[in-house]
NUDO-983038 format. One record per residue (C-alpha): residue number from 1; residue in one letter; chain; x, y, z. Coordinates in Angstrom, 3 decimals. Example, Ala and Ser with C-alpha at 12.3 -4.5 7.8 and 13.67 -1.06 7.14 Angstrom:
- 1 A A 12.300 -4.500 7.800 $
- 2 S A 13.670 -1.060 7.140 $
//
This chain:
- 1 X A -157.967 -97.613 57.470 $
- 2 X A -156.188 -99.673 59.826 $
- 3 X A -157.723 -103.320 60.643 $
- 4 X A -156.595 -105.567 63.305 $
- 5 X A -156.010 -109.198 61.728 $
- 6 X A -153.479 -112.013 62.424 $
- 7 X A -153.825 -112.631 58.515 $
- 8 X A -152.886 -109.505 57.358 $
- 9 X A -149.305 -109.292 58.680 $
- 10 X A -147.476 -109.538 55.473 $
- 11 X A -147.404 -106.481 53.379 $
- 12 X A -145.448 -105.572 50.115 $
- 13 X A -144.420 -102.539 50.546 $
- 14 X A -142.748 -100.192 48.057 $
- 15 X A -139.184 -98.115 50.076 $
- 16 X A -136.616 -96.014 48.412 $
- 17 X A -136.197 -93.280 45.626 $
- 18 X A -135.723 -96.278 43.578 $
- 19 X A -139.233 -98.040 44.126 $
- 20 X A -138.020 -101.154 45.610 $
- 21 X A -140.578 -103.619 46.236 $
- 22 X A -139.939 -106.146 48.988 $
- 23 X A -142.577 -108.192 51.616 $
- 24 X A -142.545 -106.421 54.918 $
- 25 X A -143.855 -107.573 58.486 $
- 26 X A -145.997 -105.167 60.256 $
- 27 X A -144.728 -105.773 63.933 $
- 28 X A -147.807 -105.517 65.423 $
- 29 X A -149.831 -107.432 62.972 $
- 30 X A -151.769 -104.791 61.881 $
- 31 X A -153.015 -105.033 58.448 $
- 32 X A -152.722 -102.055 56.655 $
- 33 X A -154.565 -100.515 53.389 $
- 34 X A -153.462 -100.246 49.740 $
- 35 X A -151.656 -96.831 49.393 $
- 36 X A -151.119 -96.132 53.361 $
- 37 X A -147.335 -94.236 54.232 $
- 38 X A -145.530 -96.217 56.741 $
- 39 X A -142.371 -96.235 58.843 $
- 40 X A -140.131 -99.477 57.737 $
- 41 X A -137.223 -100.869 59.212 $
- 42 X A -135.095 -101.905 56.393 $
- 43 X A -131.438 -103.507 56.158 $
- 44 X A -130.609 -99.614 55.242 $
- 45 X A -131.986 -98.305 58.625 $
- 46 X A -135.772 -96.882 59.039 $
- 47 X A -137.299 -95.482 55.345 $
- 48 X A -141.081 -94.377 54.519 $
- 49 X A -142.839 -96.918 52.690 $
- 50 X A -146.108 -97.518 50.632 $
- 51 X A -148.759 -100.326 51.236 $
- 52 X A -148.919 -101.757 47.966 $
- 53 X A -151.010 -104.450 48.961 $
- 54 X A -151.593 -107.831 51.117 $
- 55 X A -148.659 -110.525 51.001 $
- 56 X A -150.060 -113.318 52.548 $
- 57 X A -148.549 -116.094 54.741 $
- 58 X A -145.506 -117.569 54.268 $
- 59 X A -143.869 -120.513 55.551 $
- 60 X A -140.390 -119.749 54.634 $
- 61 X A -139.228 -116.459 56.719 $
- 62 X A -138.620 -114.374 53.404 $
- 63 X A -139.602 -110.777 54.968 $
- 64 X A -137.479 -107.718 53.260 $
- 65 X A -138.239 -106.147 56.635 $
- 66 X A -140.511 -104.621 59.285 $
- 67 X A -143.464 -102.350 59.282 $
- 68 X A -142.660 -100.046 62.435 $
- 69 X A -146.079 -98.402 62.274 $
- 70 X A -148.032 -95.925 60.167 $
- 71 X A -146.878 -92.443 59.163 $
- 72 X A -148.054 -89.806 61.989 $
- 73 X A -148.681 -86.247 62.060 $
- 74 X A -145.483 -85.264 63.222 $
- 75 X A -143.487 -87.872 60.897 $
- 76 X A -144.964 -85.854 58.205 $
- 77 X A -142.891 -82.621 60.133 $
- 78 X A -139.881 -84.639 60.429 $
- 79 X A -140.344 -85.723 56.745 $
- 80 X A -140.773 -82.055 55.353 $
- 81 X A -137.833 -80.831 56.856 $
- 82 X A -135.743 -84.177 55.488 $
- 83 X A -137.031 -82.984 52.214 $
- 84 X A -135.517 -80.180 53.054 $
- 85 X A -132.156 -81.403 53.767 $
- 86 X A -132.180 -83.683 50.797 $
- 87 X A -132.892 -80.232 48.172 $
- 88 X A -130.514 -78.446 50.067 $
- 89 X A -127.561 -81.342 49.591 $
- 90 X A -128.794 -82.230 46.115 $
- 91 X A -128.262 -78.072 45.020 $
- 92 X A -124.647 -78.480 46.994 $
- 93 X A -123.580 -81.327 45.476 $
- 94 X A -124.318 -80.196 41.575 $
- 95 X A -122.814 -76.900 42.568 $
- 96 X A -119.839 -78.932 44.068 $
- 97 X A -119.488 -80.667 41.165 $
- 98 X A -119.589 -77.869 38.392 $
- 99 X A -117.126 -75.855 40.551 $
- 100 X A -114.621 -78.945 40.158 $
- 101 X A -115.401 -79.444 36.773 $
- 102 X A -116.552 -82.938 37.337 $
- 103 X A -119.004 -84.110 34.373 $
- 104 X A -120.882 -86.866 36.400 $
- 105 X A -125.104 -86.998 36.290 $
- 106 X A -126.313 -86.370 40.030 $
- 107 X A -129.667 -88.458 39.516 $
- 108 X A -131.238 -87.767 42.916 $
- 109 X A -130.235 -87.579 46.529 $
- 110 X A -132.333 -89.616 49.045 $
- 111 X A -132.641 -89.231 53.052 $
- 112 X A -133.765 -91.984 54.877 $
- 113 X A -136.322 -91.601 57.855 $
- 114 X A -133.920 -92.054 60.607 $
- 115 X A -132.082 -89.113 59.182 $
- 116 X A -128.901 -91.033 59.342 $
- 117 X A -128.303 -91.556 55.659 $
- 118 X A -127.757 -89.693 52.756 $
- 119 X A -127.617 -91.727 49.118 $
- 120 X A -126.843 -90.276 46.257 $
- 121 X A -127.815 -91.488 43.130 $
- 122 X A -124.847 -90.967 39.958 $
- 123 X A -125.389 -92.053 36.588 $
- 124 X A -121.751 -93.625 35.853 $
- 125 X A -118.660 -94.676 37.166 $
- 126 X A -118.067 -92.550 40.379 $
- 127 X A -114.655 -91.689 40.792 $
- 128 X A -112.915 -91.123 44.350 $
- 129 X A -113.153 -87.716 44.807 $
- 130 X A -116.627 -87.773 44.172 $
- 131 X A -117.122 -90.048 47.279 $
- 132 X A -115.130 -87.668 49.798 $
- 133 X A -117.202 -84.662 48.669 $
- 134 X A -120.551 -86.716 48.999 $
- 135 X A -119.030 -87.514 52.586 $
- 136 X A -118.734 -84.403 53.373 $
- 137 X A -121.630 -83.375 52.420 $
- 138 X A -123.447 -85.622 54.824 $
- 139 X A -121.437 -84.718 57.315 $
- 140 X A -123.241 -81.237 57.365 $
- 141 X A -126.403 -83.190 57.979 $
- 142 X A -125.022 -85.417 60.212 $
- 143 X A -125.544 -88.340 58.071 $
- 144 X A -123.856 -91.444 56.552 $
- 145 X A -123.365 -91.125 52.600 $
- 146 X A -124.384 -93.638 50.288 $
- 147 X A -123.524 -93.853 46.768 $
- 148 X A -124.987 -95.579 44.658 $
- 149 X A -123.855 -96.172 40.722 $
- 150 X A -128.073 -96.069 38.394 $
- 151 X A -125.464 -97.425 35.537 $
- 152 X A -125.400 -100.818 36.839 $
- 153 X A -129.180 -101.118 37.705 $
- 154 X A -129.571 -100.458 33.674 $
- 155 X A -127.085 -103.395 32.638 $
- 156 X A -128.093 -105.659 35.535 $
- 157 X A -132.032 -104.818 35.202 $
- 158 X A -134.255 -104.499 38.349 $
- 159 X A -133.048 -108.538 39.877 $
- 160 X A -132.545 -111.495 38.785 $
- 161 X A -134.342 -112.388 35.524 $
- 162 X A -135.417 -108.894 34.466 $
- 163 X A -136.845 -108.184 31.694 $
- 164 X A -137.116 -112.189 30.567 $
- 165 X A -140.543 -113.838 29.988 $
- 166 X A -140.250 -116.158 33.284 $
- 167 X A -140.016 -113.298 35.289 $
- 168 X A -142.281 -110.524 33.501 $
- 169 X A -140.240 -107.736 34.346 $
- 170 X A -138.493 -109.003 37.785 $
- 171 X A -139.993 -106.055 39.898 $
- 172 X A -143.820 -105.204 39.118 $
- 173 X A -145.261 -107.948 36.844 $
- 174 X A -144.260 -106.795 33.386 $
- 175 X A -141.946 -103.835 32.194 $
- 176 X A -144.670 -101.899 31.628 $
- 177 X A -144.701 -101.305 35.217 $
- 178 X A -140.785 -101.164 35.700 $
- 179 X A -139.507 -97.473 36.668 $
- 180 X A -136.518 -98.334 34.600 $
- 181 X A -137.917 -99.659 31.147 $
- 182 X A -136.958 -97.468 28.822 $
- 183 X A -133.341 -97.289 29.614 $
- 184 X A -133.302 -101.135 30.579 $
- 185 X A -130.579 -102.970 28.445 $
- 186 X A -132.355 -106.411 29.130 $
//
């Protein structure tokens, strides 16, 4: 349900394996509907988001990033054969892992839409020889790897003022809604 407004050019949109939340411009200032997929240019490169709802107008230029368009037919293709990619170097990297008897949590691997990234998600302090392998691992999709250490979202919290009554939670309004509660520190 795609409407044509001048109004509705701000969306929040929700990117990332990790649910973040951020105020996105659709580029052709299309205003999109509550719980519609769409193609988002982020600082990360191009990532699937989720309309979470209307952001309004702004008059400090405080946009996370752009709204491309909506998902199509054949970014749905694209995106099942990412989710592919991103099983098939998630079950490589445990196995990599095990075989070199390195005791580190692989939390999730993400792809990114422009297929040009690979993040994976450790639990812990990632040591160096983690990195290379996770390199090389992208390298068989040719993709840049990411890593990125869950540890320090769960003593830093989700931003600034998480978990503190001024900011209800940082992310979503209250903790409640916070993908990250339970194990939050704050």
């Amino acid at each position: 349900m795609i409407q044509q407004t001048a109004i509705g050019r701000h969306h929040f949109v929700r990117v990332s394996v990790l649910g973040h939340v951020g105020r996105f411009t659709s580029v052709d200032a299309i205003a999109y509907g509550r719980g519609m997929r769409v193609i988002c240019r982020t600082s990360r490169g191009l990532e699937v988001g989720e309309i979470l709802g209307p952001a309004g107008e702004s008059e400090v230029n405080d946009s996370d990033g752009s709204i491309v368009r909506g998902v199509t037919v054949e970014d749905n293709l694209l995106l099942a054969r990412l989710e592919r990619n991103r099983q098939e170097a998630f079950a490589a990297c445990e196995q990599e892992l095990s075989h070199r008897g390195i005791h580190i949590p692989l939390l999730e691997v993400e792809q990114l839409f422009d297929g040009g990234s690979l993040y994976f998600y450790f639990l812990g302090d990632v040591p160096e020889e983690v990195a290379e392998l996770t390199n090389r691992l992208a390298e068989t999709y040719n993709a840049a790897a990411g890593i990125s250490q869950f540890s320090d979202l769960l003593e830093t919290g989700c931003g600034p003022g998480c978990g503190t009554e001024e900011k209800a939670g940082g992310c979503g309004g209250s903790c409640a809604g916070c993908s990250i509660a339970k194990a939050c520190k704050k």
